[in-house]
C-alpha positions as CSV (number, residue, x, y, z in Angstrom):
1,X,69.6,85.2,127.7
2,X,71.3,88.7,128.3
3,X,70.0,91.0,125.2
4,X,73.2,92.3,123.3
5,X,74.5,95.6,122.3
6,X,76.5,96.0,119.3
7,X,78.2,99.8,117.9
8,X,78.2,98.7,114.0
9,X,80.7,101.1,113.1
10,X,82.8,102.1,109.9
11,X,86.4,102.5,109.0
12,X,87.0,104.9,106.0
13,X,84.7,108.1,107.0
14,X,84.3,107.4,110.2
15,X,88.0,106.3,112.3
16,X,89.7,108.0,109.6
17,X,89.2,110.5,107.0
18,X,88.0,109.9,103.8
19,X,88.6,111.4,101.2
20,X,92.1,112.5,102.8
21,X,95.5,113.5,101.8
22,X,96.9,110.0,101.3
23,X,93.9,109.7,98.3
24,X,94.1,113.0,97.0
25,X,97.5,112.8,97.2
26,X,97.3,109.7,94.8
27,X,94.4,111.5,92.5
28,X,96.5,114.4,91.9
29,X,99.3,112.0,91.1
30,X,97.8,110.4,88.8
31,X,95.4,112.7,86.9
32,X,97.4,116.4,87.5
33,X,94.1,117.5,89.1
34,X,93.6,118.6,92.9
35,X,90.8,117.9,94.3
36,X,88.8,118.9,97.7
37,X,85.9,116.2,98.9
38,X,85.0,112.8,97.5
39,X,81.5,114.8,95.5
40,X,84.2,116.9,93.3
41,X,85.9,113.8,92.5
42,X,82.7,111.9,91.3
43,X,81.6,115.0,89.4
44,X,84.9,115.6,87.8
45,X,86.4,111.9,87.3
46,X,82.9,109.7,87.6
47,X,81.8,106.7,89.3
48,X,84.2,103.8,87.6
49,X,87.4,106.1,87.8
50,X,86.5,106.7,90.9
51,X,86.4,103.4,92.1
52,X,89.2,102.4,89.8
53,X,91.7,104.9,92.1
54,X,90.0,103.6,95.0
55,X,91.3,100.2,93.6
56,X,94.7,101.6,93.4
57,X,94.6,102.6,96.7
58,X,93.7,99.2,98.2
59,X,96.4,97.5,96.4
60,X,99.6,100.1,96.9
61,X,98.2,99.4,100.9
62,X,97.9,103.0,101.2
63,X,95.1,102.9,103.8
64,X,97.8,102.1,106.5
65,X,98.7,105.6,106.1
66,X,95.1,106.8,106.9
67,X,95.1,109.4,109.9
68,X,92.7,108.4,112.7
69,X,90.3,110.3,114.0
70,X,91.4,110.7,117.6
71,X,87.9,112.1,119.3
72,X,87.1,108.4,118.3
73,X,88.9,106.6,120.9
74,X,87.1,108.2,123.7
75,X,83.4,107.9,122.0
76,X,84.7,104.1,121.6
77,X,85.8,104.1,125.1
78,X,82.4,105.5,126.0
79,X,80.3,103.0,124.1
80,X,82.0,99.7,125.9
81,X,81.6,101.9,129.4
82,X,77.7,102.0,128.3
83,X,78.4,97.8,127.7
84,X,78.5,98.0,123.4
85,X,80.4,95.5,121.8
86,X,82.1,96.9,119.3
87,X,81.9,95.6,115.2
88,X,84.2,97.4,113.0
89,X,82.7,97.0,110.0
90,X,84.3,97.6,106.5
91,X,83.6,97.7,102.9
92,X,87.7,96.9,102.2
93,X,87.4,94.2,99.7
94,X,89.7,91.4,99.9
95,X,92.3,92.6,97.9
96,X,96.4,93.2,98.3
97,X,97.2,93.3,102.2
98,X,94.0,95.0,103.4
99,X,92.9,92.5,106.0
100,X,96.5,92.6,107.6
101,X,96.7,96.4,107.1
102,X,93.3,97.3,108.6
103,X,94.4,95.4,111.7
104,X,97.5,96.6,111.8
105,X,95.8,100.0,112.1
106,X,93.1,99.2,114.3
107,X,96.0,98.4,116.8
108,X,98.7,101.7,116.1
109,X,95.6,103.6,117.3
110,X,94.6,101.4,120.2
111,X,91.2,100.5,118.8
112,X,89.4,98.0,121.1
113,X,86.4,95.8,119.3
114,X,84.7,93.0,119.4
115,X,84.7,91.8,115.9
116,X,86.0,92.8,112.5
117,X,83.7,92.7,109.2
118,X,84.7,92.7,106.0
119,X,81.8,93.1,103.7
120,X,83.5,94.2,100.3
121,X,80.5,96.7,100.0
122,X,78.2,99.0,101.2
123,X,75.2,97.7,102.4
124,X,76.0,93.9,102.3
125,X,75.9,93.4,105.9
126,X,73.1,93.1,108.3
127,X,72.6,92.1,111.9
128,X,69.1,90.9,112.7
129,X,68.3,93.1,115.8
130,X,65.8,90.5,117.1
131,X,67.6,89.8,119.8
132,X,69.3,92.6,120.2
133,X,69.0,95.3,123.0
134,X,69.8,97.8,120.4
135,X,71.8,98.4,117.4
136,X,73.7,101.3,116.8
137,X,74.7,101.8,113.0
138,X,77.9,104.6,112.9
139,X,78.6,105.0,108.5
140,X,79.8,107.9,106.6
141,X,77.6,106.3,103.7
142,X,73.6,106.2,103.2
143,X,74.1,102.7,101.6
144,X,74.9,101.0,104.8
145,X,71.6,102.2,106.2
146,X,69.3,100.7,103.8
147,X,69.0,97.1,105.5
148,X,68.1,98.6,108.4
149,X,65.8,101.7,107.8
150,X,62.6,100.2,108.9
151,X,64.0,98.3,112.0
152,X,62.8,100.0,115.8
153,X,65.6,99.2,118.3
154,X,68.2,100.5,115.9
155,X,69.8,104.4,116.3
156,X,71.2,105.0,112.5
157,X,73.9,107.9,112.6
158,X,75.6,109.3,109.3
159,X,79.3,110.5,109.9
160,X,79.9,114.1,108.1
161,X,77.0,115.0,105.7
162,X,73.2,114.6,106.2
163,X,71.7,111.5,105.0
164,X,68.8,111.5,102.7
165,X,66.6,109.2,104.9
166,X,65.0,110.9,107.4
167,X,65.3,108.0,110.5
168,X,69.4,108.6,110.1
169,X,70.2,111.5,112.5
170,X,74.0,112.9,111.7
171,X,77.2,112.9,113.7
172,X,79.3,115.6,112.0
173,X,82.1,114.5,115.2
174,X,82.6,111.9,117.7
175,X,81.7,114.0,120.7
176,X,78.5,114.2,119.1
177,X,77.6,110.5,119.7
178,X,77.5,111.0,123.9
179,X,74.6,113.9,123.6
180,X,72.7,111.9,120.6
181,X,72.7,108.8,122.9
């Protein structure tokens, strides 16, 4: 049996944006307030408001108007050359059109995978790496890492910030990925 290679990676905060204008655009909208990263929004509005305008968002089907990150293409390109299969993984719950719309955007930016997870959140999804040649887990989000912190043949890479466990390394771009690996 031929040991697999799977890139577990992340839509909002990873492909795209996030927090980006199509969001803040709604915040300000909706609460007269401008706001600059997803922290400020959390300090200033809190966690359920928060998640109650991310709710908006999923139901208008806003997220089709997310801007893709276009260094992403080639590191995807790059990972399937180095013979990845490619997960797209998402925490998008099944709400509104977001299925339909998260495909419809994989393809307007020429997004090849292998397989498309909806996990509704953070964290819910594992892949036992048992028979795996290796795992690589792409997230903007430290909660995705937990199921897989103490695991050996997995490489754990936080999008933007650094993460507070010390076995994720960080990716602040997608040209990163090619000199991590």
């Amino acid at each position: 049996m031929e040991m697999k290679k799977i890139a577990l990676i992340d839509i909002d905060g990873c492909l795209s944006d996030y927090p980006n204008s199509v969001f803040l655009d709604l915040l300000k909208k909706e609460t007269g307030l401008k706001f600059n990263s997803k922290d400020e929004i959390l300090d200033k509005l809190g966690v359920s408001k928060y998640n109650f305008f991310k709710s908006i968002l999923r139901i208008n089907g806003l997220k089709i108007k997310y801007n893709f990150r276009s260094d992403a293409l080639n590191s995807i390109k790059f990972l399937k050359k180095e013979g990845y299969e490619i997960w797209i993984n998402t925490s998008r719950p099944n709400i509104g059109e977001n299925h339909k719309n998260s495909i419809l955007w994989l393809k307007k930016n020429n997004i090849s995978y292998d397989h498309l997870i909806f996990t509704g959140k953070k964290g819910n999804f594992y892949i036992s790496p048992i028979e795996l040649h290796s795992l690589i887990v792409i997230d903007d989000d430290d909660t995705a890492f937990i199921p897989f912190l103490t695991l050996k043949n997995v490489k754990l890479l936080k999008f933007g910030k650094t993460s507070k466990f010390k076995q994720v390394l960080s990716l602040k771009s997608w040209k990163d990925l090619e000199i991590i690996l």
